[in-house]
C-alpha positions as CSV (number, residue, x, y, z in Angstrom):
1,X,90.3,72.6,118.5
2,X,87.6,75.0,118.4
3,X,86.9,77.9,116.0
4,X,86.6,81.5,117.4
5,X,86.3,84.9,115.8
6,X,89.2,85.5,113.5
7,X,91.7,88.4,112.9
8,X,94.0,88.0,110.2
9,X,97.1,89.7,109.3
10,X,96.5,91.8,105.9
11,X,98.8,91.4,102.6
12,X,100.0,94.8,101.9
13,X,100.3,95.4,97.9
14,X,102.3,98.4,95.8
15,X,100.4,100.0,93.3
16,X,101.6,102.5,91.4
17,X,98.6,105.1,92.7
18,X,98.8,104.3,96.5
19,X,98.9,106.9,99.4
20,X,100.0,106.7,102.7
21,X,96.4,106.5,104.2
22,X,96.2,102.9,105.0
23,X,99.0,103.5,107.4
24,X,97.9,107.3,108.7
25,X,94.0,106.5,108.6
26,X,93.9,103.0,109.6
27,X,96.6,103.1,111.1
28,X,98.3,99.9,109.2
29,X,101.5,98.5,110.0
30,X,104.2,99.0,106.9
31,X,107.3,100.6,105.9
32,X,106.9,100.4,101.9
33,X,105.5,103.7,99.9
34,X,102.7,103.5,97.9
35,X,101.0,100.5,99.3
36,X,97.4,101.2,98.0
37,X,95.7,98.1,98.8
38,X,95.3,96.2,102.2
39,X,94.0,92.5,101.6
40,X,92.5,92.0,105.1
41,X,91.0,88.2,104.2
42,X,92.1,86.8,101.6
43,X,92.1,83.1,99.6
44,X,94.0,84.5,96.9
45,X,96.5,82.1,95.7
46,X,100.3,83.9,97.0
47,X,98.3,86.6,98.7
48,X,96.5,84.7,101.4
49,X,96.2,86.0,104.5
50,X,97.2,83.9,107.9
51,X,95.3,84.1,111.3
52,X,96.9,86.5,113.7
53,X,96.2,85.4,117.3
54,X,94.7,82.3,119.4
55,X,95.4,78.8,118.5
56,X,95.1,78.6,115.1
57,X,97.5,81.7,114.7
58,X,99.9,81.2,111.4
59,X,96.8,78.9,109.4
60,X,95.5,80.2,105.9
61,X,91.9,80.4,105.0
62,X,92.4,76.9,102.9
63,X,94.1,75.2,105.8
64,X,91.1,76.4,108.3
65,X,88.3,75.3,105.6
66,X,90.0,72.0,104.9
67,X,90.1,71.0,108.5
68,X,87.1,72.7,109.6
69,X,84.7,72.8,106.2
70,X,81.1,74.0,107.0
71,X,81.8,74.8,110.5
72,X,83.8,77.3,109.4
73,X,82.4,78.4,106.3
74,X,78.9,77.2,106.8
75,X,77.2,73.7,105.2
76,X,75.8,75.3,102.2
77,X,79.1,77.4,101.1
78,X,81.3,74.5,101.5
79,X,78.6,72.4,99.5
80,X,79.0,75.4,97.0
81,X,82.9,76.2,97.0
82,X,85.0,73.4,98.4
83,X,88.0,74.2,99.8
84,X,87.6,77.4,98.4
85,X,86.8,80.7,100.4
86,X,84.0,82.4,98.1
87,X,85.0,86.1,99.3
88,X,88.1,88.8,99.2
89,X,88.2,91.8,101.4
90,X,90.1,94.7,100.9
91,X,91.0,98.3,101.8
92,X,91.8,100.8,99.1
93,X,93.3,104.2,99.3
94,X,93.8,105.8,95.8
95,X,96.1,109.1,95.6
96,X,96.1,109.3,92.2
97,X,93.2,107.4,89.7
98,X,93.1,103.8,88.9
99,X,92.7,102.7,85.8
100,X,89.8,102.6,83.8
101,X,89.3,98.7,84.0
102,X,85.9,96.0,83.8
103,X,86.1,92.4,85.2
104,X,84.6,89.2,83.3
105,X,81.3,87.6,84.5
106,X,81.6,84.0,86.4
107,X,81.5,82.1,82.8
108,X,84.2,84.3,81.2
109,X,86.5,84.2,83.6
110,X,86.5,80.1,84.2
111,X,86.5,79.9,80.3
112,X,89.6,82.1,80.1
113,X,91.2,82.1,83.4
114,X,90.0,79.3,85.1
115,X,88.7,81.6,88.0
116,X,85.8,83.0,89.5
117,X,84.3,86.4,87.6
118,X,84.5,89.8,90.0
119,X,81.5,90.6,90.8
120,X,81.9,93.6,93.8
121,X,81.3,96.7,95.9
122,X,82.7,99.8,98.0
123,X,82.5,101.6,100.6
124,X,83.3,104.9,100.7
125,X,85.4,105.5,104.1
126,X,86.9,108.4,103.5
127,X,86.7,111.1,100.5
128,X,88.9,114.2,99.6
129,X,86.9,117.3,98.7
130,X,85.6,117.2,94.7
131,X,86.7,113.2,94.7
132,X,85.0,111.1,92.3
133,X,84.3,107.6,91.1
134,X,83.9,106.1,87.6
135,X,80.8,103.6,87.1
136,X,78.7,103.1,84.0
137,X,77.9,104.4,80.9
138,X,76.3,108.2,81.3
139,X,74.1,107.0,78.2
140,X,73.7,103.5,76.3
141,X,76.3,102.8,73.8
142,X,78.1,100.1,71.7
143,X,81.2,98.6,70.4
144,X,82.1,100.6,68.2
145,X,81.4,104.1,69.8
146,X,83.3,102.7,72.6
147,X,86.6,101.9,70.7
148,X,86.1,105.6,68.8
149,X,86.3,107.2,72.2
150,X,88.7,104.9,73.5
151,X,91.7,105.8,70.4
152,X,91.1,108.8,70.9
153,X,91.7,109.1,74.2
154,X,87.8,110.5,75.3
155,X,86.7,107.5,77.3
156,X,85.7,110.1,79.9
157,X,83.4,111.4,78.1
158,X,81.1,109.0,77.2
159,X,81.2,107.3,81.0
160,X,79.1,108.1,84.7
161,X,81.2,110.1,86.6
162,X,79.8,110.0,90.5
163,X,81.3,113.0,92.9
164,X,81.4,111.1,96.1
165,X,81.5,111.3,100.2
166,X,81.8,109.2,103.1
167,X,79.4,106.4,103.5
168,X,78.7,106.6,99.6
169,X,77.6,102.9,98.3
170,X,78.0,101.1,95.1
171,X,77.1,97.9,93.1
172,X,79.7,96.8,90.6
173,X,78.4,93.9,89.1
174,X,80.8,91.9,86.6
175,X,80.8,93.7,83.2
176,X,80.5,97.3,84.7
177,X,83.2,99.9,83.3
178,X,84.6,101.5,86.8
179,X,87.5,103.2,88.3
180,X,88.3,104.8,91.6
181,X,89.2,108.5,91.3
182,X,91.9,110.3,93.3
183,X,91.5,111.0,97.1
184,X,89.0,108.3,97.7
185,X,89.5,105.7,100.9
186,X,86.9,102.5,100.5
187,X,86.2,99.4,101.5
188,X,86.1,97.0,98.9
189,X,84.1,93.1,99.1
190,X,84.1,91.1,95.9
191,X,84.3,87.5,94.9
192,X,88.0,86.0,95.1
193,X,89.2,86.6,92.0
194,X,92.3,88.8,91.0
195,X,91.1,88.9,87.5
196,X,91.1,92.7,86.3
197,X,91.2,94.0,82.4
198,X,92.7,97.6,82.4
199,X,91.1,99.4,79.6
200,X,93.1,102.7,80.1
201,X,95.7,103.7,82.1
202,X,96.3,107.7,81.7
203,X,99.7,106.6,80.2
204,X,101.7,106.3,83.2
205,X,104.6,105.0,84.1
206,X,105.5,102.6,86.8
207,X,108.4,103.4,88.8
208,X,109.0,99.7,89.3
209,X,109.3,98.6,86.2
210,X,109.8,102.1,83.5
211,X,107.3,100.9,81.6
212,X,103.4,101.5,81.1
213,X,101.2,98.8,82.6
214,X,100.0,96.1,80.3
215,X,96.4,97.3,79.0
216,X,93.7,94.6,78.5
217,X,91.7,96.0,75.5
218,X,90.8,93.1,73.9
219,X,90.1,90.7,76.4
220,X,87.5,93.4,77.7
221,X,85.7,94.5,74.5
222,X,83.4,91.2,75.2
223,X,83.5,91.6,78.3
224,X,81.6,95.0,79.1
225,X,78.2,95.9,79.5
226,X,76.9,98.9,77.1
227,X,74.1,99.8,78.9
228,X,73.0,102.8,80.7
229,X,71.6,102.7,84.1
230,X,69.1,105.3,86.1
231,X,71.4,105.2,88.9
232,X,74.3,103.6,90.2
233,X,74.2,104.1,94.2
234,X,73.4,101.3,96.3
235,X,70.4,103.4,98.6
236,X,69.9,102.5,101.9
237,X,68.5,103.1,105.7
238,X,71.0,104.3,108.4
239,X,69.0,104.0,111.2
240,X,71.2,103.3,114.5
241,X,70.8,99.7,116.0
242,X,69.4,98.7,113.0
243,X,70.3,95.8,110.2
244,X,70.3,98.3,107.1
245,X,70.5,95.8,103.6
246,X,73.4,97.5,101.7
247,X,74.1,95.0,99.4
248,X,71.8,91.6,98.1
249,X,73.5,90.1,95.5
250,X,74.1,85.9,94.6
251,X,76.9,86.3,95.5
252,X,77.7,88.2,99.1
253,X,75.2,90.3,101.3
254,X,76.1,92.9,102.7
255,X,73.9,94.6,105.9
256,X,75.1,98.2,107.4
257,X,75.1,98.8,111.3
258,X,75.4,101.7,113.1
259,X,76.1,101.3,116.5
260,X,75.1,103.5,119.7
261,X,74.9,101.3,122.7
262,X,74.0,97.6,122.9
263,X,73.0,95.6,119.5
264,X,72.6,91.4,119.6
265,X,73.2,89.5,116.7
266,X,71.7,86.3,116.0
267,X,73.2,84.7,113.3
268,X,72.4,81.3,113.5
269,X,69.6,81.4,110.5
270,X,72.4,82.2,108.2
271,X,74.6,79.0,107.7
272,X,77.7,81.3,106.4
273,X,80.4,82.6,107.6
274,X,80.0,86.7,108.6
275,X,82.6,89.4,108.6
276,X,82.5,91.9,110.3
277,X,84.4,95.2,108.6
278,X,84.6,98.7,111.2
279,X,84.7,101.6,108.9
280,X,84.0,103.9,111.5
281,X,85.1,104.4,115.3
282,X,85.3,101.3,117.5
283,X,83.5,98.5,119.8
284,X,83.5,95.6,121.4
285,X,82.3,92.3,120.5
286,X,81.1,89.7,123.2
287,X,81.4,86.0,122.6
288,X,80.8,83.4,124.7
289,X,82.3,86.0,128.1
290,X,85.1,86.9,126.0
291,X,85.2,90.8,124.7
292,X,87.1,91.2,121.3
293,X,88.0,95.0,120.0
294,X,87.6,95.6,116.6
295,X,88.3,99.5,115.7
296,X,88.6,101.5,112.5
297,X,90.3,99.9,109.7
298,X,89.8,96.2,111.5
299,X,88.2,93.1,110.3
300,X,87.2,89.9,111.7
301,X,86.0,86.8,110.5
302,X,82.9,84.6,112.5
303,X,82.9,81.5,111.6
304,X,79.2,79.4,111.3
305,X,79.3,77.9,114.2
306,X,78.9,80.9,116.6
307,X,75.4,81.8,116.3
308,X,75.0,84.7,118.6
309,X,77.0,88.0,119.4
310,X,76.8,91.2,121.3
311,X,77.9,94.5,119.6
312,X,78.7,97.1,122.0
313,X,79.4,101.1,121.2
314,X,79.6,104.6,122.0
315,X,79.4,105.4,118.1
316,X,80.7,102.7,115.5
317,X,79.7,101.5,112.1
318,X,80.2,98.5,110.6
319,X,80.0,96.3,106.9
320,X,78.3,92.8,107.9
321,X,78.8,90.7,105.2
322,X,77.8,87.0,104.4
323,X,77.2,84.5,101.6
């Protein structure tokens, strides 16, 4: 059987700050209430996500990589990962705040939860007026002004907070103090991890279960960087037709396009995988005679062995993302 670009159907998950614009943005298919997060491709174990059309409709990521390996993934990746698909990719619509939360670099996380760390980024897709993210220190601190701020409940105070609009781009590597503020719609890459330490939670409580959500102090105090940073914002080119570097990190990269008319891809050099995420509008994709739509709130998954594509467009934008 032969490997072809690949839609998935996304894993719809409650959180207890979820709106309604997964479904009346991106136009999602769900009945629940506060779903808040769409996992569009996911290895996660219980949350994977299974192939929606063609042949290998109903297969998981693990199934596809164990029968395909580097033709799916790429030679290098499965060297690297195994079995394992090294990426998660996600939607996020907040109505009211996350928590305050970090994640644990690589070596934490296997030493305490024998997973991959969290390192990620966002997208902003969509942003209410006066919305704002949490990211970083707004000066360098230490342990113990940290925890002074954090019993008394002034965390806010001593952390960046980023007033953001669409198209708005940021680096969370693994140790980073972050949280996504009311009103904000993004799309989210990181490593495959569901490894999250919630360091303050506003004191709410969730209607599922009439209690507060478990916090994570402890396991986090070693696990946060102190530091201050110039800026936070990933800066980049928007030029139309154009491969505009978003993101270069060890572990994803992350290019910008901005499509008006006709753009080829050659993605042979690579030897990964590429996904393709439309945050904006919607195009066509041309593969071997065959045209594939991918709109607003879609994502698709090329595997390695297709090394060329043709991205057609009145006016779309796109994540392409790759190991």
């Amino acid at each position: 059987m032969k490997l072809y670009p690949l839609k998935f159907n996304p894993v719809y998950s409650y959180r207890i700050w979820g709106g309604d614009k997964l479904k009346t943005v991106l136009n999602k298919d769900y009945t629940q209430d506060s779903i808040g997060e769409s996992w569009e491709i996911s290895d996660v174990e219980n949350n994977e996500t299974l192939v929606s059309e063609g042949p290998l409709k109903g297969k998981s990521l693990k199934e596809l990589i164990t029968e395909f390996k580097g033709e799916l993934v790429g030679d290098n990746v499965y060297k690297t990962f195994g079995n394992d698909f090294p990426l998660l990719i996600k939607f996020i619509d907040a109505k009211t705040p996350l928590s305050i939360q970090v994640h644990p670099s690589n070596e934490l996380a296997k030493e305490r939860h024998n997973s991959f760390g969290k390192n990620e980024m966002w997208y902003v897709m969509e942003a209410e007026e006066d919305a704002e993210l949490i990211i970083g220190f707004n000066k360098t601190t230490n342990k113990d002004n940290y925890q002074k701020h954090l019993n008394n409940s002034a965390l806010r105070n001593i952390l960046n907070i980023e007033k953001v609009d669409k198209g708005d781009t940021f680096y969370i590597p693994t140790g980073r103090v972050h949280a996504i503020g009311a009103g904000v719609l993004l799309a989210e890459i990181q490593q495959t991890s569901d490894i999250t330490y919630r360091i303050y939670d506003y004191d709410r409580i969730d209607k599922t279960t009439e209690k507060k959500r478990e916090l994570h102090t402890d396991l986090a105090l070693n696990a946060i960087d102190f530091n201050f940073y110039e800026d936070y914002r990933s800066r980049y080119s928007k030029e139309i037709n154009s491969e505009n570097e978003l993101v270069n990190s060890p572990y994803f990269k992350t290019n910008f396009l901005h499509i008006k008319g006709e753009m080829f891809r050659d993605l042979k050099q690579l030897d990964s995988f590429v996904i393709y995420i439309c945050v904006e509008g919607i195009l066509q994709m041309s593969y071997k005679n065959q045209n594939i739509s991918l709109k607003k709130g879609e994502t698709i998954l090329i595997p390695a062995t297709i090394e060329t594509l043709e991205l057609c467009s009145n006016n779309s934008k796109l994540l392409e993302v790759h190991y």
